[in-house]
C-alpha positions in Angstrom: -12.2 -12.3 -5.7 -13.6 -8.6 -6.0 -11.7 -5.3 -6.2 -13.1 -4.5 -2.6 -11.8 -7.9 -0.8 -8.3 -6.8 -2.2 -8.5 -3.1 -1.4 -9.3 -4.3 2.0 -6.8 -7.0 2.4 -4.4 -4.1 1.7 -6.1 -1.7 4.4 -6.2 -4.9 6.9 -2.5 -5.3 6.6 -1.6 -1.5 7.0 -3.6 -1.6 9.9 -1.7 -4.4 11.4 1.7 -3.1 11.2 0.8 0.7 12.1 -1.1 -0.1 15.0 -3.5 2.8 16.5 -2.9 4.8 13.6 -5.5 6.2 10.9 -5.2 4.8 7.6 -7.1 6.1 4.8 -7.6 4.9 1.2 -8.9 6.3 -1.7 -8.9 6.0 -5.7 -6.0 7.6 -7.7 -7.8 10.0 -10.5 -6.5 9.9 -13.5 -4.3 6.7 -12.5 -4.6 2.6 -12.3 -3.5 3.0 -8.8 -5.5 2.9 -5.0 -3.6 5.6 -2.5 -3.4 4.5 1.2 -1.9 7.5 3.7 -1.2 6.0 7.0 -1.0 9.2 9.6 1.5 8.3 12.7 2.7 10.4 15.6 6.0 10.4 13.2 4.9 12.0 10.4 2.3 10.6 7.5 3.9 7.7 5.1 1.6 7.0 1.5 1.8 3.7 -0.1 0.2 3.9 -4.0 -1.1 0.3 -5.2 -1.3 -0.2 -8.4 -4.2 -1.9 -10.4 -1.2 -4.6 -11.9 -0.1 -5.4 -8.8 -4.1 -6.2 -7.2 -4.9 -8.1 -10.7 -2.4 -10.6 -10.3 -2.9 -11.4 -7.0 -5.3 -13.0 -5.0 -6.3 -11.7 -1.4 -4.8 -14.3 0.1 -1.2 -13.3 -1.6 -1.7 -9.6 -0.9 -0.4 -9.3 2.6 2.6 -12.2 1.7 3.2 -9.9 -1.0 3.6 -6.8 0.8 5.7 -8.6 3.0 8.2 -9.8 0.7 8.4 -6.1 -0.9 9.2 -4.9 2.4 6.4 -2.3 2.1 6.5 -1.5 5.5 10.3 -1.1 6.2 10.3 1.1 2.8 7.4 3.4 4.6 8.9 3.6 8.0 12.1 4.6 6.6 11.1 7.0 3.4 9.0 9.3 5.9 6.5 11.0 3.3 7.9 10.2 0.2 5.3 8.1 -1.8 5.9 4.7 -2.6 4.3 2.8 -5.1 3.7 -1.0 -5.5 3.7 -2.9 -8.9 3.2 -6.2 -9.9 7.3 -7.0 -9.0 8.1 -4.6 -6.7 8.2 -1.1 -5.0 9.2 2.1 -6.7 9.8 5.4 -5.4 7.9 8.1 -6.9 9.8 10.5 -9.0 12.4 7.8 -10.3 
């Protein structure tokens, strides 16, 4: 599977649970990580995915994934404070 089928799957899903709202994606520099920033009437929420957590995963486990991590929930909730995805689970940024 390619880097880009996975950085989409990712996108796909964001899209889907934030309905209508802009979600933008771009490379971390100077880190193994993808940024996604997903801008809402609420306020804007950023989800960092790490390179770990896209190489053990295929795209079909991506969104599965996210959904077991509660990725969304964790957004929603956090407002603006970043929150990162590894290869077993979320972190906050900062801890």
């Amino acid at each position: 599977m390619s880097e880009e089928e996975k950085i989409r799957a990712v996108r796909t899903y964001l899209e889907r649970e934030f309905p209508g709202y802009a979600v933008e994606d771009w490379e971390e520099a100077g880190k193994a990580a993808r940024c996604y920033k997903i801008s809402t009437v609420g306020g804007v929420h950023h989800a960092v995915i790490t390179r770990a957590f896209m190489e053990t995963r295929q795209v079909s486990e991506i969104a599965p994934s996210l959904e077991e991590f509660t990725l969304v929930e964790h957004l929603r909730e956090l407002g603006a404070t970043r929150v990162i995805v590894t290869a077993s689970g979320l972190e906050l940024e900062g801890e």
